[in-house]
C-alpha positions in Angstrom: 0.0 0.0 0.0 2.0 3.0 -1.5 1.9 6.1 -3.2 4.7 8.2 -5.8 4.6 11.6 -4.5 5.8 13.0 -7.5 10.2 13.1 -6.5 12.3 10.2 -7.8 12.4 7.1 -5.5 10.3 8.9 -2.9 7.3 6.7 -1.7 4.6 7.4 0.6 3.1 4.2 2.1 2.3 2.5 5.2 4.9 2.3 7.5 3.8 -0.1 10.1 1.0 -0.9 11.6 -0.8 -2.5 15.2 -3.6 -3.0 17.5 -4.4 -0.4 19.9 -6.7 -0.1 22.9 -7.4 3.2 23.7 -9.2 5.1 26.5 -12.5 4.6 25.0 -12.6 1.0 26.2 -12.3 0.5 22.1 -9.4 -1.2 20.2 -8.4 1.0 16.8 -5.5 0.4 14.2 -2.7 2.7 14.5 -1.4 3.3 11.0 2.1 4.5 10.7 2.5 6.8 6.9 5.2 7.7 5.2 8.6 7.9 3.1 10.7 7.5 5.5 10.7 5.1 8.6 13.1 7.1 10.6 11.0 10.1 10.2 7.3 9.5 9.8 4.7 12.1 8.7 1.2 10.6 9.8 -0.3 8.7 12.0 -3.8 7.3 12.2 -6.6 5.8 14.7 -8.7 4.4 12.8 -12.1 2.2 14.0 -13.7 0.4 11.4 -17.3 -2.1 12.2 -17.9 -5.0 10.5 -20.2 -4.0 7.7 -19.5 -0.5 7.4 -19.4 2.3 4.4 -16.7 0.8 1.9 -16.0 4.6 1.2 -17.3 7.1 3.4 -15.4 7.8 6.9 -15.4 10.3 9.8 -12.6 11.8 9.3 -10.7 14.5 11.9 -7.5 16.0 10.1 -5.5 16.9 13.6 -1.9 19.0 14.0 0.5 17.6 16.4 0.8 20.3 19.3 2.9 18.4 22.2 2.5 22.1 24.6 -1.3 21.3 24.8 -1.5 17.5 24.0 1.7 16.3 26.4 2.4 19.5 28.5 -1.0 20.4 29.2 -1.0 24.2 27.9 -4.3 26.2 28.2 -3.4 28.2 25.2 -5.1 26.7 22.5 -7.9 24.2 22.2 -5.8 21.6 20.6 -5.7 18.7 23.2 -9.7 19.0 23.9 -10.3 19.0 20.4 -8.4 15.9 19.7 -10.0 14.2 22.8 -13.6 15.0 21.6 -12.4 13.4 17.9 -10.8 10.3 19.2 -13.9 10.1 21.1 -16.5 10.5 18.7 -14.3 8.5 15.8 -14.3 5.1 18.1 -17.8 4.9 18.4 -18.5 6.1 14.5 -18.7 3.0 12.1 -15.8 4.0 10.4 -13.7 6.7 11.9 -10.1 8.1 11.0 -8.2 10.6 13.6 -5.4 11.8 10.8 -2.4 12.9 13.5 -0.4 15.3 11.5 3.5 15.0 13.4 5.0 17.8 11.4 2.5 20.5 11.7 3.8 21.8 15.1 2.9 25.6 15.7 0.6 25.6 12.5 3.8 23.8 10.7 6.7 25.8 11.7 7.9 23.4 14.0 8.1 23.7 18.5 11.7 25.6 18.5 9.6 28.4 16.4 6.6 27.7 18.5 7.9 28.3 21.5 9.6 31.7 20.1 6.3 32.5 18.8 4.7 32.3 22.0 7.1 34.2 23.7 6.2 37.2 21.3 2.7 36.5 22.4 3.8 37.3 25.9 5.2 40.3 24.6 1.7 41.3 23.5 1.8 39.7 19.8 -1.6 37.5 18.8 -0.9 34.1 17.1 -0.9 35.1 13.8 1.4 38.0 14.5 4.1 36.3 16.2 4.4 33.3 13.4 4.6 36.1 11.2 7.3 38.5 13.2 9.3 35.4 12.6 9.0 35.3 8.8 6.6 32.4 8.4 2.9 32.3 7.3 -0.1 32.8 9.1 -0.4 28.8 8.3 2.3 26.9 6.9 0.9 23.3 7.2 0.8 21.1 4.2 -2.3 19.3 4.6 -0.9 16.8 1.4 0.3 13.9 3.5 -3.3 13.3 5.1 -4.8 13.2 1.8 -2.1 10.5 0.7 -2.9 8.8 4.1 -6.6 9.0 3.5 -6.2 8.3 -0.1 -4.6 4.7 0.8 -6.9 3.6 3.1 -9.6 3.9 0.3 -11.7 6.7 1.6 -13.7 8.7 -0.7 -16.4 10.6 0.8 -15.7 12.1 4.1 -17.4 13.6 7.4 -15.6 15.9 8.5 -15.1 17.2 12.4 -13.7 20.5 11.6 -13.5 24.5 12.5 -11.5 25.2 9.8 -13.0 26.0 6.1 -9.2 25.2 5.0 -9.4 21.5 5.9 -12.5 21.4 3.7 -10.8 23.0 1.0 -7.8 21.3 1.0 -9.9 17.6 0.9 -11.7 18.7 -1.8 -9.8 20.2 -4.2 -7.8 16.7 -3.8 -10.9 14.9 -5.0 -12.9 13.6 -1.5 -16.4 14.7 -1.2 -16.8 16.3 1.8 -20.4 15.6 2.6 -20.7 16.9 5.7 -18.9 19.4 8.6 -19.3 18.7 11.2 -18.0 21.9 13.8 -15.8 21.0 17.3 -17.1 22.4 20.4 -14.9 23.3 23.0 -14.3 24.8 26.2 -13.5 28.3 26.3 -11.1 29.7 28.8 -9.7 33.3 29.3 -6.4 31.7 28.2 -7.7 30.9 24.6 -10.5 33.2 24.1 -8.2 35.5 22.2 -6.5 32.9 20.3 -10.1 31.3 19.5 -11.4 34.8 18.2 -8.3 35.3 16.2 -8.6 32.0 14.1 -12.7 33.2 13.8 -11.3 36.5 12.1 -8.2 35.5 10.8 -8.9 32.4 9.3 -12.6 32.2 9.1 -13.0 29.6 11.2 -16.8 27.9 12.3 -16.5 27.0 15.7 -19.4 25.1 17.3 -19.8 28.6 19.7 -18.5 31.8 19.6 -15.6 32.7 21.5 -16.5 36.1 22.6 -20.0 35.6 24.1 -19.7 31.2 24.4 -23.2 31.1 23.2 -23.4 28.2 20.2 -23.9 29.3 16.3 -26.8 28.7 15.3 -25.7 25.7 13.2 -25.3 23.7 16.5 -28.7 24.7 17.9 -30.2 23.6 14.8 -28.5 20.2 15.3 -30.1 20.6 19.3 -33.4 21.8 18.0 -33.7 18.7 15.6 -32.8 16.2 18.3 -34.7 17.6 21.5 -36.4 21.1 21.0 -38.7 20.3 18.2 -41.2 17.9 19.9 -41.9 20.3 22.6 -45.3 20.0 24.0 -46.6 23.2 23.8 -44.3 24.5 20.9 -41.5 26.4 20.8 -41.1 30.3 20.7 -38.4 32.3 19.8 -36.6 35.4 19.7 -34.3 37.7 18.0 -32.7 40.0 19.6 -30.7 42.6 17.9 -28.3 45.2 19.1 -28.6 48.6 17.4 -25.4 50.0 16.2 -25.8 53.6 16.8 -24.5 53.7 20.5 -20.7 52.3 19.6 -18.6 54.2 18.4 -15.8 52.0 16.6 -15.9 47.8 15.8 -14.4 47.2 19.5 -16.6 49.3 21.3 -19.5 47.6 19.3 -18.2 44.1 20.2 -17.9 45.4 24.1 -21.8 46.1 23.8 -22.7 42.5 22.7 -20.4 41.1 24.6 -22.2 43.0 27.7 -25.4 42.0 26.3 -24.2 38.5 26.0 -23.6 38.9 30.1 -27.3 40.3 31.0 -28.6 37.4 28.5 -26.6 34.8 30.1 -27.7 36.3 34.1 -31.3 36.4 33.2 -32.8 33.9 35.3 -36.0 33.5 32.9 -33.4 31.9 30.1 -32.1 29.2 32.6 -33.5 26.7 30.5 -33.3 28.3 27.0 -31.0 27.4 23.9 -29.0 30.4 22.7 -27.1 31.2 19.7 -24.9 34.5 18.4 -26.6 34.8 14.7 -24.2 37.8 13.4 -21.9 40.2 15.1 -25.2 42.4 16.6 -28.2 39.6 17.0 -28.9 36.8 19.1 -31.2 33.7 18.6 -33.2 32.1 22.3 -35.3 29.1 21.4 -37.7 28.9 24.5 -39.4 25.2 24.7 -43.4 24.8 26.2 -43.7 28.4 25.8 -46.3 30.0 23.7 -46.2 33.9 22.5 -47.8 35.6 25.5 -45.2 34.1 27.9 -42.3 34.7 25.2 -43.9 38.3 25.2 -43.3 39.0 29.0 -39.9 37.1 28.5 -38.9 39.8 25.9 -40.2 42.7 27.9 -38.1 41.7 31.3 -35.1 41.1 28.8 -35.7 44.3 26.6 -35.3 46.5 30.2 -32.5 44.6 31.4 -30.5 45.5 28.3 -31.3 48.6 28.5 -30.3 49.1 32.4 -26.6 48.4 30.7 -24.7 51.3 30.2 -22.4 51.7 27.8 -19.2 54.7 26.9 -20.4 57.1 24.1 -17.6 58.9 22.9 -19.8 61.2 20.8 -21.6 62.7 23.8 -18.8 63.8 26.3 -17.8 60.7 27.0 -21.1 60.4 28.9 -23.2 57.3 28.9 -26.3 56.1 27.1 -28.4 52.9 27.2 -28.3 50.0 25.1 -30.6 49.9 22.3 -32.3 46.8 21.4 -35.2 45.7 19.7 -36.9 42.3 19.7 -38.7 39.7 17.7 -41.0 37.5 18.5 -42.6 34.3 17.0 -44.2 31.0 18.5 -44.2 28.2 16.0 -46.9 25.4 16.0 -45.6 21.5 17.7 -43.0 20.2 15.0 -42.3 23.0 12.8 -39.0 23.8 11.7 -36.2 25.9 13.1 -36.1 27.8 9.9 -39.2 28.7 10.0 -39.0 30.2 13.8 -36.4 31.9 13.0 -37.4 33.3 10.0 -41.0 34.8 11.5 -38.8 36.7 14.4 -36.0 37.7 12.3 -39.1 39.3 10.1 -40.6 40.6 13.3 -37.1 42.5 14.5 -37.0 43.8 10.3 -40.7 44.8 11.5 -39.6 46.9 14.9 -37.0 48.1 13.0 -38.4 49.6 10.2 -40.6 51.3 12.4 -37.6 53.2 13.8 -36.0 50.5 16.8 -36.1 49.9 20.0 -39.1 47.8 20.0 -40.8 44.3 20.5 -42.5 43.0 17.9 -44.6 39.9 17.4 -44.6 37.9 14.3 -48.1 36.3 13.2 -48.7 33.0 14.1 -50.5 32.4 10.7 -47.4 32.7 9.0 -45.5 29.7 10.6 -48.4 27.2 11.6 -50.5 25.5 8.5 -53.4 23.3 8.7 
């Protein structure tokens, strides 16, 4: 089982190969890839049932990172991410962690890692520092992996990932990608910053968003799906959206939703609610067994706890003003759709909007429930 990458006499193949058991009470192959026995590029965990896909895998493409993994760092997400894929790979019924060795430090190695975070100490973010020290933003060559991949026969992939790259990269090497499926991880205030940076930098998806922790709303739809939707007297919603006007630059605006974010997260009422950050300046809550009159009250209560939140305004002597919100409202019938509850109270905050802000408004029932 070998590949020619292209350079005379060079072969990448499978280097060696063994049982393992591993902490999920499961026992996986561990694939050893290569060109060179001495110095190995990949290796794999890989769980395969009796009787499953021929072609299509869950596949987590992972970069070695021995300061998180081995020495326990709290910089980066890197060792939780890797034990939530080893975990959810040994109970899939074929699953491949890809472990990347030579993509230390986003693949410029742990000498220049560990200079890179002393930069970061100094004050320099993660993409900064790799670049003070003449490298790229990223310089991992994701092309091993797909060799890896490509000789253990997998075609169509599942994908746990954050990063559009890793989709990119698989594709344009001829998988099919059917599915992303985001990592969700804890968020401390030693990675926030590097989490957010990867958001901006690199556009990545994360599962929730690093400033606020509330979920995208990609994984509440997944949540919604699996135990929102049945809900025995329905499901209401709201939309919440923070009006602009009272921050004065990007990073002031951000400070206002991430305040928001607090009073959300405090309100007693949303104890049991799902929430989700839709865009930089709204919020999504799914309440379950509520119908529109209680959602109503719910948005009142939250509408004047927003505003009790003060926030600097440059423009006007430094003094400060309330935060300005408006609200929408909708309350969807026993089994309908996410999309469609969203929709009706992202139309309702369009509604209070257009009506010039600061509002509630309810979207019409009609709308969302059908005979």
């Amino acid at each position: 089982m070998s590949t020619n990458n292209g350079e005379s006499n060079v072969i990448f193949e499978m280097l060696a190969c063994t049982k393992l058991p591993i902490v999920t009470g499961k026992v996986v192959d561990a694939v050893v890839f290569g060109s060179d026995a001495s110095d190995p590029e990949v290796i794999a965990l890989v769980h395969k049932k009796p009787g499953a896909d021929t072609d299509k895998a869950l596949v987590r493409l992972h970069s070695a990172c021995i300061t998180s993994e081995v020495l326990g760092s709290s910089k980066c997400d890197c060792a939780e991410q890797l034990d939530t894929a080893i975990s959810l790979v040994s109970e899939a019924d074929w699953g491949i962690v890809v472990y990347l060795l030579k993509h230390e430090g986003r693949g410029i190695g742990l000498v220049n890692k560990i200079r890179a975070y002393s930069l970061q100490d100094k004050g320099l973010d993660t993409v900064d520092a790799n670049l003070e020290l003449g490298f790229g933003a990223d310089d991992r060559d994701f092309d091993p992996a797909v060799k890896a991949l490509e000789l253990m026969g997998v075609k169509r992939i599942e994908l746990l990932t954050n990063n559009p790259d890793k989709v990119a990269a698989l594709r344009t090497s001829g998988f099919d990608v059917v599915k992303r499926i985001a990592m969700d991880v804890p968020i401390t205030d030693f990675n926030r910053g590097y989490l957010i940076k990867k958001q901006q930098y690199f556009g990545h998806q994360p599962a929730r968003c690093p400033s606020t922790e509330f979920l995208t709303v990609e994984a509440v739809a997944d949540i919604f799906e699996s135990e929102i939707s049945n809900a025995a007297r329905g499901v209401s919603a709201l939309v919440v959206h923070i009006e602009k006007a009272n921050a004065d630059t990007s990073n002031a605006q951000n400070d206002v939703v991430v305040q928001v974010a607090e009073v959300i997260k405090g309100h007693a009422l949303f104890e049991a609610s799902l929430i989700a950050r839709m865009s930089d300046d709204r919020f999504l809550i799914l309440l379950r067994d509520t119908d529109v009159e209680l959602a109503e009250r719910m948005a009142e209560k939250l509408h004047d706890a927003i505003r009790s939140v003060n926030t600097p305004h440059k423009k006007n002597g430094d003094g400060l003003k309330p935060i300005a919100s408006s609200i929408g409202i909708a309350d969807s019938c026993t089994g309908g759709s996410m999309s469609e509850l969203t929709s009706a109270a992202t139309a309702a905050v369009e509604r209070a909007l257009g009506n010039g802000g600061q509002q509630i408004a309810v979207g019409s029932e009609a709308s969302m429930c059908t005979a």
